[in-house]
Backbone bond lengths (Angstrom), bond angles and torsions (degrees), N, CA, C in turn:
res aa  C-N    CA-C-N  psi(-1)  N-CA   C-N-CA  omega(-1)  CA-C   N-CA-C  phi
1 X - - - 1.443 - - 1.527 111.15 -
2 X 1.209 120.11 -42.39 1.185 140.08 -167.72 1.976 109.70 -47.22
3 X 1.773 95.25 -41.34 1.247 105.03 -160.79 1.720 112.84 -79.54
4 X 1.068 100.46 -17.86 1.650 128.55 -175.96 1.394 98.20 -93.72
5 X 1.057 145.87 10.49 1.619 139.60 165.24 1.511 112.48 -60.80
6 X 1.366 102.10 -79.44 1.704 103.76 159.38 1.289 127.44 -4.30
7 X 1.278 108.75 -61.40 1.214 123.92 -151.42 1.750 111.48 -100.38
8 X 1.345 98.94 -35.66 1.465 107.58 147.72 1.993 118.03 -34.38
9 X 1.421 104.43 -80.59 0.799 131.32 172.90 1.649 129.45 -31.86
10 X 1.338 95.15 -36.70 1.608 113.40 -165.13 2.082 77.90 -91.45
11 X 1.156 145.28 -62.32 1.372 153.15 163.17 1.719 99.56 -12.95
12 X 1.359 88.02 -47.19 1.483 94.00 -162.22 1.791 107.01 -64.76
13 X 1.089 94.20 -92.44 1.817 102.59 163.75 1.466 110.50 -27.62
14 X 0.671 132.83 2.69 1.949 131.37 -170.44 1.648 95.49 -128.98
15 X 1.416 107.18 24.41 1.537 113.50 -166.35 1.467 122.84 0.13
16 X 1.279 116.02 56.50 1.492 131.13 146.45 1.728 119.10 -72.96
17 X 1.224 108.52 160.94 1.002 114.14 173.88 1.711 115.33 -104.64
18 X 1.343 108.81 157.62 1.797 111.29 -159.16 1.953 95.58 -141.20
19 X 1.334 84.85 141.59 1.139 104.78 -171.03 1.905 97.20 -129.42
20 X 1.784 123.31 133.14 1.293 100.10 -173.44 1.835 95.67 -151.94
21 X 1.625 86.62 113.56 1.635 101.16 171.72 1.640 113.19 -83.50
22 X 1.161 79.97 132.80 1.570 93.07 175.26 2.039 112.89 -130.08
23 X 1.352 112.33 143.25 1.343 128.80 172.40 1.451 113.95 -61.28
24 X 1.401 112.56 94.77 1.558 97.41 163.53 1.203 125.48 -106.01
25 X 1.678 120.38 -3.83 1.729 115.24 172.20 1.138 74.75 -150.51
26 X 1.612 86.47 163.06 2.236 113.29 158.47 1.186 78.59 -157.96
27 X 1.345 91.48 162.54 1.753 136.11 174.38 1.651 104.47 -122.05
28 X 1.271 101.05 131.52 0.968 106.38 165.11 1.839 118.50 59.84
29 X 1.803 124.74 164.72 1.276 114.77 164.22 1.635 124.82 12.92
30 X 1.023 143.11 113.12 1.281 109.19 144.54 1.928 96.29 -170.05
31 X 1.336 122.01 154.32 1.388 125.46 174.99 1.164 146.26 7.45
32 X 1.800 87.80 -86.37 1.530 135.11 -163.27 1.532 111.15 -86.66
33 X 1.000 131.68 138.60 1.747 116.79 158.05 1.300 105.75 -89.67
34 X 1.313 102.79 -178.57 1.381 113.71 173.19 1.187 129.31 -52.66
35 X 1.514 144.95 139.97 1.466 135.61 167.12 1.689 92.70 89.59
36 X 1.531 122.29 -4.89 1.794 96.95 163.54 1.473 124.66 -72.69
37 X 1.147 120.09 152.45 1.392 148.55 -175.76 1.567 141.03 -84.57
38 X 1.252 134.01 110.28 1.743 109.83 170.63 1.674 91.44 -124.19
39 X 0.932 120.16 153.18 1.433 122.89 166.80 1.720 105.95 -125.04
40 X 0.981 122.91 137.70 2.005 132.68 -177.84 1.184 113.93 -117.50
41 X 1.364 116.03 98.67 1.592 111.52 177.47 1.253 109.18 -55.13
42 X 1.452 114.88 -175.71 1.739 117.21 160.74 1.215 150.41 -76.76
43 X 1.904 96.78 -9.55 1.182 115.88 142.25 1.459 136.26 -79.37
44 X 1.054 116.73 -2.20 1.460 135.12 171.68 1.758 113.65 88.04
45 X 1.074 79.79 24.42 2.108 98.17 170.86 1.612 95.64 -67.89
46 X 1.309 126.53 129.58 1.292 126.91 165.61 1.737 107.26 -122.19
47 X 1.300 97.39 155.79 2.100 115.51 -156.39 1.799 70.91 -136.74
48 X 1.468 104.74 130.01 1.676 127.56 151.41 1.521 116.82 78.22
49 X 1.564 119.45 -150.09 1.003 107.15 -174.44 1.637 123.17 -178.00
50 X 1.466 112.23 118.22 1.540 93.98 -155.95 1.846 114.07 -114.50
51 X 1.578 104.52 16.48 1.235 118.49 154.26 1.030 131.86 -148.07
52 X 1.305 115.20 17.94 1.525 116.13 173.37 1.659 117.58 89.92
53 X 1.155 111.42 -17.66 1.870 117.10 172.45 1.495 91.72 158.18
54 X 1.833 105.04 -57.58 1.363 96.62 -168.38 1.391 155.18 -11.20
55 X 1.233 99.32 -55.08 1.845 113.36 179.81 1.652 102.42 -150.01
56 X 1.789 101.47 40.06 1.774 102.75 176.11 1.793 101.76 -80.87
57 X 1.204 134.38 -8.13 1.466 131.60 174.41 1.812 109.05 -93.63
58 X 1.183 115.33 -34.35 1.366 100.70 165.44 1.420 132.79 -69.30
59 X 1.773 104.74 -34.69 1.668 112.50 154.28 1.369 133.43 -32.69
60 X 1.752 104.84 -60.67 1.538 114.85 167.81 1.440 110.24 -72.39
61 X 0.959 166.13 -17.48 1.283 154.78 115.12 1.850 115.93 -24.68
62 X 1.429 111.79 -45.26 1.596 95.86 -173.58 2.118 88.41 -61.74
63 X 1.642 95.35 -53.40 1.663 101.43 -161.89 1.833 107.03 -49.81
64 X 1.469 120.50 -27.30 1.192 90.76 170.60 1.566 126.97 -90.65
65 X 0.819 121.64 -19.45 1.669 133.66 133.78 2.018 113.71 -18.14
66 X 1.199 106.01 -53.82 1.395 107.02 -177.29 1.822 112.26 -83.30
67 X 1.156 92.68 -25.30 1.987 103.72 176.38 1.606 102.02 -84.60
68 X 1.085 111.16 -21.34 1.835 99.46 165.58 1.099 132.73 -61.56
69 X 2.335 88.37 -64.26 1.827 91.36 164.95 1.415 112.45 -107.26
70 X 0.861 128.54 45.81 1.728 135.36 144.06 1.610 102.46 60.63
71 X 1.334 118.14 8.58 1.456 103.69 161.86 1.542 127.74 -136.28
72 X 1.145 96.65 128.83 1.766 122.76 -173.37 1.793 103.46 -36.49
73 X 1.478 100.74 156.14 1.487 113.47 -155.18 1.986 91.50 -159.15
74 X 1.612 74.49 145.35 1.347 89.28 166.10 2.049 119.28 -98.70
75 X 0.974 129.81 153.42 1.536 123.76 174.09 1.677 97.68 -165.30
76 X 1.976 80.78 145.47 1.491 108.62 145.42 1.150 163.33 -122.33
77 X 0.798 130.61 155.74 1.668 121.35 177.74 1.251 139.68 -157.26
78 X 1.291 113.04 103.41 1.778 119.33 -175.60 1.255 111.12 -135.92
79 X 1.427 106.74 -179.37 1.014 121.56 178.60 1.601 130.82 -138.58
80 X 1.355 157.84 134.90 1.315 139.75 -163.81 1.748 108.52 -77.77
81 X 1.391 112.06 157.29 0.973 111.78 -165.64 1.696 117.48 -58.90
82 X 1.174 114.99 -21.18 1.227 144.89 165.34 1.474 120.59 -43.72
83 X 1.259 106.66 -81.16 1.318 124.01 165.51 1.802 130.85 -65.32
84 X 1.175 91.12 -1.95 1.995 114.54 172.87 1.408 76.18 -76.00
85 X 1.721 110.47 -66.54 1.481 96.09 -144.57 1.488 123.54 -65.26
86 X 1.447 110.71 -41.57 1.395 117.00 146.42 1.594 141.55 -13.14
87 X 1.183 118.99 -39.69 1.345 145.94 156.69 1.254 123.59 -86.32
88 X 1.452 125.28 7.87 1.060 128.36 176.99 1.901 121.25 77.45
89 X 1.771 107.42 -3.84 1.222 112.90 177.22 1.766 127.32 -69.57
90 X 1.138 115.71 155.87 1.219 104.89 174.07 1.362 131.97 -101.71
91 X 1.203 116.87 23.72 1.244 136.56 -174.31 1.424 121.96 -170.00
92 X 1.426 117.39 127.66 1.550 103.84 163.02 1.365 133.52 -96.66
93 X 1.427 138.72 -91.91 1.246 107.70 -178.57 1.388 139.70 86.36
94 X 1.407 135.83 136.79 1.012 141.96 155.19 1.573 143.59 -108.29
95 X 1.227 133.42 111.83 1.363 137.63 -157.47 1.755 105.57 -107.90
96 X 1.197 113.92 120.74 1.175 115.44 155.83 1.033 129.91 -109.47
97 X 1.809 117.06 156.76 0.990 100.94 -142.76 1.794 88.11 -142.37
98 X 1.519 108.97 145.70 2.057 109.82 147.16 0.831 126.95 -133.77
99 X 1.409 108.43 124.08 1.636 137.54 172.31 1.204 109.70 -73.91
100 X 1.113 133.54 116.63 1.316 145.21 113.25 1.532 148.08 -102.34
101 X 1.710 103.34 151.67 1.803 84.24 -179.04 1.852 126.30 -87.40
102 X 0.971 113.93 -155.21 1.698 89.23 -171.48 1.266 91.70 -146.21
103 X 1.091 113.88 134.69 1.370 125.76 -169.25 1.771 106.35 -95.87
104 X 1.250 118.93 134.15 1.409 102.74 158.64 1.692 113.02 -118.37
């Protein structure tokens, strides 16, 4: 979270609006630890990262989804270790995730 402040911030003053997923469980394999971060301005500028490449385009899609209608959501997304590999991923796993937008 820490590393995305900046950049938060800089969103902020540029009076955009910010939307900021954060990791609160996984199962199994997966990236990120706990407490990582992406935040999505309203232009769709994204700061951090809460799987490593994997499913960082479906995130900004849930988050601009949540900056439309302004209310926070839970989501998931994994994959079996199997089917990571299949796709060329390096891990399977499941990460969950909550989006919300942030009001100032």
């Amino acid at each position: 979270m820490k590393e995305i402040l900046k950049d938060v911030e800089r969103f902020r003053t540029s009076g955009k609006s910010v939307v900021l997923a954060r990791v609160i469980d996984r199962e199994g394999s997966t990236p990120r630890e706990l407490g990582a971060a992406m935040a999505v301005s309203s232009d769709g500028e994204v700061a951090g990262s809460v799987s490593g490449g994997c499913v960082e385009g479906a995130v900004v899609t849930e988050a601009l989804e949540v900056m439309e209608d302004k209310k926070p959501r839970l989501v998931s997304f994994g994959y079996s270790d199997d089917e990571a590999f299949e796709v060329g991923l390096t891990c399977g796993g499941t990460v969950h995730l909550f989006i919300e937008p942030i009001n100032w």
